[in-house]
C-alpha positions as CSV (number, residue, x, y, z in Angstrom):
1,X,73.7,95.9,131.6
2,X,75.0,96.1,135.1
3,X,77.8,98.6,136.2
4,X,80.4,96.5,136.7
5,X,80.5,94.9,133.1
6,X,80.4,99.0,132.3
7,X,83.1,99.6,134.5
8,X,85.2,96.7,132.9
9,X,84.4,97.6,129.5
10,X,85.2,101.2,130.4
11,X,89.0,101.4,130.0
12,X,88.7,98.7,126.4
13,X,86.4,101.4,125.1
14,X,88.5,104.1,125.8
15,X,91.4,102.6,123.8
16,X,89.4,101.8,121.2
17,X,88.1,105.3,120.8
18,X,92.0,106.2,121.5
19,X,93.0,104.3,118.2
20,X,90.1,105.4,116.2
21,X,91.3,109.2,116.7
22,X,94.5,108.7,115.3
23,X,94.0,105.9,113.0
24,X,91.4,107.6,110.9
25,X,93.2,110.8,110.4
26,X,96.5,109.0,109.4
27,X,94.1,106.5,107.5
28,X,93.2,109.7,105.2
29,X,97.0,110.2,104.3
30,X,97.8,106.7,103.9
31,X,94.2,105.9,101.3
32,X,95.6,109.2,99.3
33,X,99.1,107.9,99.0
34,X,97.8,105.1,97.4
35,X,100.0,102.8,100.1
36,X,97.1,100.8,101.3
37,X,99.3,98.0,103.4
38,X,101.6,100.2,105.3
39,X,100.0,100.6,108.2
40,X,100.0,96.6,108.3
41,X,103.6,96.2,107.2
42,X,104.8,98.7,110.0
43,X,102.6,96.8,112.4
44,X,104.2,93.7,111.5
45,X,107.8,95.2,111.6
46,X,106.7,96.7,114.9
47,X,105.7,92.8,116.2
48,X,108.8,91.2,115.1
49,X,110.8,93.5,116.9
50,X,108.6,92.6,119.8
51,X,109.6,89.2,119.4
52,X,112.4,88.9,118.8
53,X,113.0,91.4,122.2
54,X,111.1,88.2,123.7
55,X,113.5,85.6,122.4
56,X,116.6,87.8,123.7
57,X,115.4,89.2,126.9
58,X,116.7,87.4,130.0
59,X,114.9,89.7,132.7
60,X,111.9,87.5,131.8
61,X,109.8,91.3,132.5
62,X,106.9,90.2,130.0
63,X,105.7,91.4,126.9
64,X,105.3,95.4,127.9
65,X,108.9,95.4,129.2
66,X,111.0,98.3,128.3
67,X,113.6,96.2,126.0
68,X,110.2,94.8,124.0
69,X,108.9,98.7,123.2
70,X,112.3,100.5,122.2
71,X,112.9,97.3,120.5
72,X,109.4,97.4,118.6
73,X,110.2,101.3,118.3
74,X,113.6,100.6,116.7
75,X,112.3,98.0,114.0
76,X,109.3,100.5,113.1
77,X,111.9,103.5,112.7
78,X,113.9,101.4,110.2
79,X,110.9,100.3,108.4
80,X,110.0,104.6,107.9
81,X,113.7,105.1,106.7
82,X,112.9,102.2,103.8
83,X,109.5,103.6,103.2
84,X,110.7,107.1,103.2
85,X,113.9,106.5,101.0
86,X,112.2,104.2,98.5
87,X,109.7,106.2,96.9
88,X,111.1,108.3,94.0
89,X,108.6,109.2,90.9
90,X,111.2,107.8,88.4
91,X,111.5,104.5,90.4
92,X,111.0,101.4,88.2
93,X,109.8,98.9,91.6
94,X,106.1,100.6,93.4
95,X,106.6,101.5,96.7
96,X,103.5,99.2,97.1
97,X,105.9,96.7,96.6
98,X,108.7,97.2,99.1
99,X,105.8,97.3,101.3
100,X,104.4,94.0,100.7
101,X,108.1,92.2,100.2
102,X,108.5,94.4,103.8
103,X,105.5,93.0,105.3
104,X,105.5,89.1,103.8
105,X,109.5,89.0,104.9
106,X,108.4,90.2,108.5
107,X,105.8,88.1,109.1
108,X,108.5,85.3,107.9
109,X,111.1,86.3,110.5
110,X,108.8,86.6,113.2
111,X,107.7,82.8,112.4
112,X,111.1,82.0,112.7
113,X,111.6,84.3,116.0
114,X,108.5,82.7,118.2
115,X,109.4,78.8,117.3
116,X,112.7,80.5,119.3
117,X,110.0,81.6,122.1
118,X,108.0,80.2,124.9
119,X,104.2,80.4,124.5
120,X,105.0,81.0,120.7
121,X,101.1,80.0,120.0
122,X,99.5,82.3,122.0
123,X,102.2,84.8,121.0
124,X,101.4,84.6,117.6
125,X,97.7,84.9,118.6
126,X,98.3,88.1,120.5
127,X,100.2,89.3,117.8
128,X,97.5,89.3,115.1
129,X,94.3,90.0,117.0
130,X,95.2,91.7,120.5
131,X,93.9,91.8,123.7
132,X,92.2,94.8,124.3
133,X,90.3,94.1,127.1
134,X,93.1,93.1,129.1
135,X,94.2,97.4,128.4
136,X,94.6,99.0,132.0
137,X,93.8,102.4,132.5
138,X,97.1,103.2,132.7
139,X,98.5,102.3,129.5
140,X,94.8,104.0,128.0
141,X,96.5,107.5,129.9
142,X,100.1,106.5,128.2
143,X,98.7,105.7,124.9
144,X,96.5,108.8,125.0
145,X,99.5,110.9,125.9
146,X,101.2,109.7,123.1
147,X,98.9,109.9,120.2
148,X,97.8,113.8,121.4
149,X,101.8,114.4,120.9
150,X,101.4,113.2,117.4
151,X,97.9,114.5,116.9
152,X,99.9,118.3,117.6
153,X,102.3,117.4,115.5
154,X,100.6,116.7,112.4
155,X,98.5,119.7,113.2
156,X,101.2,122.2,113.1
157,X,103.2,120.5,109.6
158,X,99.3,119.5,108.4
159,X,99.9,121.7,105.3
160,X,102.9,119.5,104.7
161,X,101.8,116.2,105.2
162,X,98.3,117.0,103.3
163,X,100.5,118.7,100.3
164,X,102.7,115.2,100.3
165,X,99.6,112.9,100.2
166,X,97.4,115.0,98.0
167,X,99.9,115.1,95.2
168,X,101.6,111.7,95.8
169,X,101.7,111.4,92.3
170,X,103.3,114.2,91.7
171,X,105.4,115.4,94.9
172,X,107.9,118.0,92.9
173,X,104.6,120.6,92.5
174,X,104.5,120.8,96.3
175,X,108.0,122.3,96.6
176,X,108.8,120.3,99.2
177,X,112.0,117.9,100.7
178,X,109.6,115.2,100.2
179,X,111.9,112.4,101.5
180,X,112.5,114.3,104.8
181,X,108.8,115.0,105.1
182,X,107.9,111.0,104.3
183,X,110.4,109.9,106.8
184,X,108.6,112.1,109.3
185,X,105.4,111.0,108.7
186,X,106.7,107.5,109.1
187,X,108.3,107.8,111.8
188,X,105.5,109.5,113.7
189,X,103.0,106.8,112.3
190,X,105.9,103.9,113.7
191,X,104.8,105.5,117.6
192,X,101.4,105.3,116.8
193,X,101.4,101.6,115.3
194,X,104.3,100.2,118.3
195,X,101.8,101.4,120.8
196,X,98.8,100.4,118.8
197,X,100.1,96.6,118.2
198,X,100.5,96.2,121.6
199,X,97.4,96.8,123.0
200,X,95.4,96.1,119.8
201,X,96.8,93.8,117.6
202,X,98.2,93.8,113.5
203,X,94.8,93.2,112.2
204,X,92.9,95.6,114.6
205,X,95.3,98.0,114.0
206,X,94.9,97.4,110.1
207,X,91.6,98.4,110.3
208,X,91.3,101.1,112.5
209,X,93.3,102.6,109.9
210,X,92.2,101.5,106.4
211,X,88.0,100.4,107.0
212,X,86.7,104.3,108.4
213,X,89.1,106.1,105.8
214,X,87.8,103.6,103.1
215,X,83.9,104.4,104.3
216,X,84.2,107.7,104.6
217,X,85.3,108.1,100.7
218,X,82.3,106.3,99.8
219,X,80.5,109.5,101.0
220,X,82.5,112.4,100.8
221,X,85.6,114.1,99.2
222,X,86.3,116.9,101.4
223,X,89.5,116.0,104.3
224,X,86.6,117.5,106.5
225,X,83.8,115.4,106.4
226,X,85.7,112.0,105.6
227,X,87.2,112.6,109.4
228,X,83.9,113.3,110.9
229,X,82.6,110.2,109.1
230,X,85.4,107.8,109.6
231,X,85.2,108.8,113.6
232,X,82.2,108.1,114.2
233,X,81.9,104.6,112.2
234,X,85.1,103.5,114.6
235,X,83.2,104.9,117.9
236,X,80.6,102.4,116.6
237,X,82.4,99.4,115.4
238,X,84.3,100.0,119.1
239,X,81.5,100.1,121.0
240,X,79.2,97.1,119.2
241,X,82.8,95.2,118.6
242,X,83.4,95.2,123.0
243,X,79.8,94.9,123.4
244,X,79.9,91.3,121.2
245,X,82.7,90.1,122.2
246,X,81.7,90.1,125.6
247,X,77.9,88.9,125.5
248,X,79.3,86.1,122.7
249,X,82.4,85.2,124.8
250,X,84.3,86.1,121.3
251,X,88.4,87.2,121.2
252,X,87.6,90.9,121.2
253,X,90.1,92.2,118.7
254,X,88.8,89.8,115.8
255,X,84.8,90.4,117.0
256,X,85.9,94.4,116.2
257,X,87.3,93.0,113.1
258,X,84.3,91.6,111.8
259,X,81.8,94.1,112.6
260,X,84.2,96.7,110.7
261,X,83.3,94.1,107.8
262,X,80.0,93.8,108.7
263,X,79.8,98.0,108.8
264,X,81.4,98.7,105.6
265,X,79.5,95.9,104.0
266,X,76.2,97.6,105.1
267,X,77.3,101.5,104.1
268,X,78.4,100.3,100.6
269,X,74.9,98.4,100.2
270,X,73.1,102.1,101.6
271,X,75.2,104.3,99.7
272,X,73.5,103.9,96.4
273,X,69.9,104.7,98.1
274,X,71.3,107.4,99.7
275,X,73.3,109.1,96.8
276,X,70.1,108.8,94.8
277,X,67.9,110.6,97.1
278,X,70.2,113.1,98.0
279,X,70.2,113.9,93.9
Protein backbone atom coordinates (compact mmCIF):
# COMPACT_ATOMS: atom_id res chain seq x y z
CA UNK A 1 0.00 0.00 0.00
CA UNK A 2 1.27 3.30 -1.16
CA UNK A 3 1.23 6.50 1.10
CA UNK A 4 -1.16 8.38 -0.38
CA UNK A 5 -4.07 5.71 -0.10
CA UNK A 6 -2.59 5.81 3.72
CA UNK A 7 -2.85 9.32 3.85
CA UNK A 8 -6.49 9.28 2.49
CA UNK A 9 -7.59 6.55 4.62
CA UNK A 10 -5.90 8.38 7.56
CA UNK A 11 -8.53 10.86 8.66
CA UNK A 12 -11.71 7.80 7.84
CA UNK A 13 -9.73 5.78 10.28
CA UNK A 14 -9.45 8.14 12.83
CA UNK A 15 -13.27 8.64 12.97
CA UNK A 16 -13.74 5.35 13.05
CA UNK A 17 -11.60 4.74 16.00
CA UNK A 18 -13.35 8.18 17.31
CA UNK A 19 -16.75 6.35 17.31
CA UNK A 20 -15.60 3.11 18.52
CA UNK A 21 -14.27 4.97 21.85
CA UNK A 22 -17.47 6.27 22.79
CA UNK A 23 -19.83 3.91 21.25
CA UNK A 24 -18.53 0.91 23.11
CA UNK A 25 -18.57 2.33 26.46
CA UNK A 26 -22.15 3.79 26.03
CA UNK A 27 -22.83 0.40 24.28
CA UNK A 28 -22.13 -1.27 27.81
CA UNK A 29 -24.96 0.96 29.56
CA UNK A 30 -27.36 0.67 26.85
CA UNK A 31 -26.87 -3.81 26.47
CA UNK A 32 -27.41 -3.60 30.55
CA UNK A 33 -30.54 -1.55 30.31
CA UNK A 34 -31.94 -4.01 28.31
CA UNK A 35 -32.83 -0.96 25.54
CA UNK A 36 -31.20 -2.58 22.67
CA UNK A 37 -32.68 -0.08 19.81
CA UNK A 38 -31.99 3.24 21.35
CA UNK A 39 -29.06 4.05 20.00
CA UNK A 40 -30.87 3.50 16.54
CA UNK A 41 -34.04 5.23 17.43
CA UNK A 42 -32.07 8.41 18.57
CA UNK A 43 -30.03 8.08 15.42
CA UNK A 44 -33.02 8.14 13.43
CA UNK A 45 -34.72 11.11 15.43
CA UNK A 46 -31.35 12.78 15.02
CA UNK A 47 -31.75 12.24 10.85
CA UNK A 48 -35.06 13.47 10.62
CA UNK A 49 -34.30 16.52 12.27
CA UNK A 50 -31.60 16.72 9.68
CA UNK A 51 -34.03 16.53 7.16
CA UNK A 52 -36.37 18.15 7.75
CA UNK A 53 -33.60 21.26 8.54
CA UNK A 54 -32.91 20.35 4.63
CA UNK A 55 -36.48 20.80 3.50
CA UNK A 56 -36.78 24.28 5.41
CA UNK A 57 -33.41 25.79 4.91
CA UNK A 58 -33.26 28.46 2.34
CA UNK A 59 -29.38 29.38 2.69
CA UNK A 60 -28.97 26.21 0.58
CA UNK A 61 -25.45 25.81 3.11
CA UNK A 62 -25.54 21.89 2.72
CA UNK A 63 -25.97 19.16 4.83
CA UNK A 64 -23.26 20.19 7.77
CA UNK A 65 -24.89 23.69 7.97
CA UNK A 66 -25.51 25.09 11.33
CA UNK A 67 -29.50 25.09 11.04
CA UNK A 68 -29.12 20.97 10.05
CA UNK A 69 -26.97 20.23 13.55
CA UNK A 70 -28.89 22.31 16.20
CA UNK A 71 -31.79 21.08 14.30
CA UNK A 72 -30.58 17.32 14.59
CA UNK A 73 -29.52 18.31 18.26
CA UNK A 74 -33.00 19.58 19.07
CA UNK A 75 -34.97 16.38 17.76
CA UNK A 76 -32.40 14.04 19.69
CA UNK A 77 -32.84 16.19 23.00
CA UNK A 78 -36.64 15.56 22.75
CA UNK A 79 -36.26 12.00 21.95
CA UNK A 80 -33.97 11.78 25.79
CA UNK A 81 -36.89 13.68 27.51
CA UNK A 82 -39.43 10.74 26.11
CA UNK A 83 -36.91 8.11 26.92
CA UNK A 84 -36.09 9.59 30.15
CA UNK A 85 -39.78 10.34 31.30
CA UNK A 86 -41.16 7.06 30.08
CA UNK A 87 -39.54 4.45 32.01
CA UNK A 88 -41.21 3.87 35.35
CA UNK A 89 -40.97 0.14 37.10
CA UNK A 90 -44.87 0.16 37.47
CA UNK A 91 -45.32 1.14 33.81
CA UNK A 92 -47.84 -1.24 31.99
CA UNK A 93 -46.11 -0.26 28.06
CA UNK A 94 -41.84 -1.41 27.89
CA UNK A 95 -39.80 1.32 27.29
CA UNK A 96 -38.60 -1.08 24.50
CA UNK A 97 -41.64 -0.03 23.04
CA UNK A 98 -41.78 3.68 23.02
CA UNK A 99 -38.51 3.11 21.43
CA UNK A 100 -39.45 1.13 18.56
CA UNK A 101 -43.04 3.18 17.98
CA UNK A 102 -40.11 6.22 18.34
CA UNK A 103 -37.89 4.78 15.84
CA UNK A 104 -40.59 3.18 13.15
CA UNK A 105 -42.64 6.69 13.45
CA UNK A 106 -39.18 8.60 12.63
CA UNK A 107 -38.17 6.73 9.94
CA UNK A 108 -41.93 7.36 8.59
CA UNK A 109 -41.66 11.16 8.89
CA UNK A 110 -38.34 11.37 7.46
CA UNK A 111 -39.92 9.40 4.31
CA UNK A 112 -42.36 11.93 4.14
CA UNK A 113 -39.64 14.83 4.79
CA UNK A 114 -37.05 13.84 1.83
CA UNK A 115 -39.97 13.25 -1.00
CA UNK A 116 -40.14 17.23 0.27
CA UNK A 117 -36.25 17.42 -0.66
CA UNK A 118 -33.90 17.55 -3.49
CA UNK A 119 -31.55 14.61 -3.95
CA UNK A 120 -34.00 12.68 -1.54
CA UNK A 121 -32.32 9.24 -2.88
CA UNK A 122 -29.01 9.88 -2.16
CA UNK A 123 -30.22 11.52 1.06
CA UNK A 124 -31.88 8.65 2.22
CA UNK A 125 -28.64 6.65 1.28
CA UNK A 126 -26.46 8.93 3.26
CA UNK A 127 -28.69 8.70 5.98
CA UNK A 128 -28.58 4.98 6.62
CA UNK A 129 -25.02 4.09 5.65
CA UNK A 130 -22.70 7.33 5.78
CA UNK A 131 -19.91 8.55 4.10
CA UNK A 132 -17.06 8.28 6.20
CA UNK A 133 -14.51 8.63 3.88
CA UNK A 134 -15.62 11.81 2.77
CA UNK A 135 -14.73 12.86 6.98
CA UNK A 136 -12.14 15.83 6.91
CA UNK A 137 -9.79 16.19 9.43
CA UNK A 138 -11.44 18.89 10.73
CA UNK A 139 -14.66 17.52 11.69
CA UNK A 140 -12.35 14.17 13.04
CA UNK A 141 -10.73 17.28 15.59
CA UNK A 142 -14.53 18.53 16.24
CA UNK A 143 -15.97 15.17 16.75
CA UNK A 144 -13.01 14.22 18.86
CA UNK A 145 -13.49 17.36 20.98
CA UNK A 146 -16.86 16.48 21.52
CA UNK A 147 -16.96 12.92 22.54
CA UNK A 148 -13.66 13.56 25.10
CA UNK A 149 -16.31 16.23 26.75
CA UNK A 150 -18.72 13.40 27.23
CA UNK A 151 -16.06 10.75 27.76
CA UNK A 152 -15.23 13.35 31.18
CA UNK A 153 -18.50 13.45 31.84
CA UNK A 154 -19.51 10.03 32.25
CA UNK A 155 -16.29 9.62 34.06
CA UNK A 156 -16.90 11.93 36.84
CA UNK A 157 -21.12 10.74 37.37
CA UNK A 158 -19.73 6.90 36.20
CA UNK A 159 -20.95 5.66 39.68
CA UNK A 160 -24.34 7.04 38.63
CA UNK A 161 -24.76 6.00 35.33
CA UNK A 162 -23.27 2.41 36.14
CA UNK A 163 -25.68 2.26 39.41
CA UNK A 164 -28.76 3.21 36.82
CA UNK A 165 -27.85 0.54 34.20
CA UNK A 166 -26.69 -2.13 36.57
CA UNK A 167 -29.99 -2.24 38.48
CA UNK A 168 -32.31 -1.13 35.61
CA UNK A 169 -34.58 -3.54 36.91
CA UNK A 170 -34.70 -2.23 39.93
CA UNK A 171 -33.68 1.60 40.01
CA UNK A 172 -35.22 2.51 43.62
CA UNK A 173 -32.12 0.31 45.36
CA UNK A 174 -29.71 2.87 43.86
CA UNK A 175 -31.14 5.77 45.81
CA UNK A 176 -31.04 7.82 43.04
CA UNK A 177 -33.38 10.65 40.99
CA UNK A 178 -33.39 8.09 38.30
CA UNK A 179 -35.45 10.21 35.76
CA UNK A 180 -32.98 13.17 36.06
CA UNK A 181 -30.03 10.81 35.73
CA UNK A 182 -31.79 8.95 32.54
CA UNK A 183 -32.47 12.21 30.92
CA UNK A 184 -28.70 13.00 31.36
CA UNK A 185 -27.46 10.07 29.95
CA UNK A 186 -29.74 10.69 27.03
CA UNK A 187 -29.08 13.75 26.38
CA UNK A 188 -25.38 13.26 26.45
CA UNK A 189 -25.73 10.01 24.25
CA UNK A 190 -28.14 12.57 21.70
CA UNK A 191 -24.38 14.73 21.12
CA UNK A 192 -22.69 11.71 20.59
CA UNK A 193 -25.27 10.03 18.05
CA UNK A 194 -26.15 13.87 16.09
CA UNK A 195 -22.41 13.97 15.44
CA UNK A 196 -22.16 10.28 14.87
CA UNK A 197 -25.10 10.19 12.10
CA UNK A 198 -23.53 12.68 10.29
CA UNK A 199 -20.36 11.46 9.55
CA UNK A 200 -21.25 7.74 10.01
CA UNK A 201 -24.54 6.89 9.27
CA UNK A 202 -27.90 5.22 11.36
CA UNK A 203 -26.70 1.73 10.78
CA UNK A 204 -22.91 2.39 11.33
CA UNK A 205 -23.69 4.12 14.18
CA UNK A 206 -26.07 1.12 15.38
CA UNK A 207 -23.31 -0.95 15.43
CA UNK A 208 -20.53 0.77 16.66
CA UNK A 209 -22.69 0.78 19.63
CA UNK A 210 -24.55 -2.63 19.93
CA UNK A 211 -21.91 -5.42 17.89
CA UNK A 212 -18.45 -4.70 20.40
CA UNK A 213 -20.72 -4.49 23.58
CA UNK A 214 -22.66 -7.62 22.32
CA UNK A 215 -19.03 -9.49 21.69
CA UNK A 216 -17.47 -8.46 24.54
CA UNK A 217 -20.30 -10.28 26.83
CA UNK A 218 -19.74 -13.34 25.09
CA UNK A 219 -16.36 -13.32 26.98
CA UNK A 220 -16.41 -11.49 29.95
CA UNK A 221 -18.62 -10.03 32.75
CA UNK A 222 -16.48 -7.57 34.39
CA UNK A 223 -17.30 -3.45 32.99
CA UNK A 224 -13.41 -3.86 32.70
CA UNK A 225 -12.55 -6.31 30.35
CA UNK A 226 -15.86 -6.05 28.11
CA UNK A 227 -14.37 -2.31 27.22
CA UNK A 228 -10.93 -3.60 26.49
CA UNK A 229 -12.60 -6.26 24.31
CA UNK A 230 -15.25 -4.28 22.65
CA UNK A 231 -12.32 -1.58 21.64
CA UNK A 232 -10.30 -3.51 20.10
CA UNK A 233 -12.89 -5.61 17.98
CA UNK A 234 -14.05 -1.91 16.57
CA UNK A 235 -10.29 -0.81 15.96
CA UNK A 236 -10.46 -4.05 13.79
CA UNK A 237 -13.78 -4.01 12.16
CA UNK A 238 -12.54 -0.06 11.32
CA UNK A 239 -9.49 -0.74 10.03
CA UNK A 240 -10.46 -4.20 7.78
CA UNK A 241 -14.00 -2.29 7.09
CA UNK A 242 -11.88 1.10 5.24
CA UNK A 243 -9.40 -1.30 4.01
CA UNK A 244 -12.40 -3.33 1.97
CA UNK A 245 -14.20 -0.85 1.02
CA UNK A 246 -11.59 0.73 -0.67
CA UNK A 247 -9.72 -2.32 -2.52
CA UNK A 248 -13.53 -3.58 -3.37
CA UNK A 249 -14.77 -0.16 -4.49
CA UNK A 250 -17.70 -0.94 -1.71
CA UNK A 251 -19.93 2.09 0.11
CA UNK A 252 -17.64 2.17 3.20
CA UNK A 253 -20.24 2.50 5.99
CA UNK A 254 -22.17 -0.77 4.85
CA UNK A 255 -18.55 -2.71 4.02
CA UNK A 256 -17.95 -1.84 8.10
CA UNK A 257 -21.32 -3.05 8.56
CA UNK A 258 -20.77 -6.38 7.36
CA UNK A 259 -17.53 -7.22 8.59
CA UNK A 260 -18.94 -6.34 12.16
CA UNK A 261 -21.28 -9.35 11.03
CA UNK A 262 -18.72 -11.20 9.75
CA UNK A 263 -16.56 -10.59 13.26
CA UNK A 264 -19.21 -11.43 15.61
CA UNK A 265 -20.21 -14.31 13.59
CA UNK A 266 -16.64 -15.72 13.85
CA UNK A 267 -16.11 -14.90 17.87
CA UNK A 268 -19.43 -16.65 18.63
CA UNK A 269 -18.28 -19.77 16.42
CA UNK A 270 -14.55 -19.54 18.66
CA UNK A 271 -16.05 -18.89 21.83
CA UNK A 272 -17.06 -22.41 22.63
CA UNK A 273 -13.30 -23.70 21.87
CA UNK A 274 -12.03 -21.16 23.72
CA UNK A 275 -14.21 -21.39 26.96
CA UNK A 276 -13.53 -25.11 26.93
CA UNK A 277 -9.82 -24.84 26.98
CA UNK A 278 -9.66 -22.12 29.20
CA UNK A 279 -11.73 -24.74 31.77
Amino acid sequence: MDWTIIDFLAAPFAASLILTGIHAYLGVHVVERGVIFVDLSLAQIAALGATLALVVEAAGHGEHSNLVYWMSLGFTMIGAAVFATVRTRRSRIPQEAIIGISYAVASAASILAMSKAPSESEHLIGMLVGNILAVSWDEVFKTAALYSAVGVFHFIFRKQFLAISVNHNHPEKTGLNVRWWDFLFYASFGFVVTSSVSIAGVLLVFCYLIVPSVAAMMYAERIGRRLAIGWTMGTIVSAVGVYLSLKLDLPTGATIVCTFGVVLLLMAAARPFLVRRAA
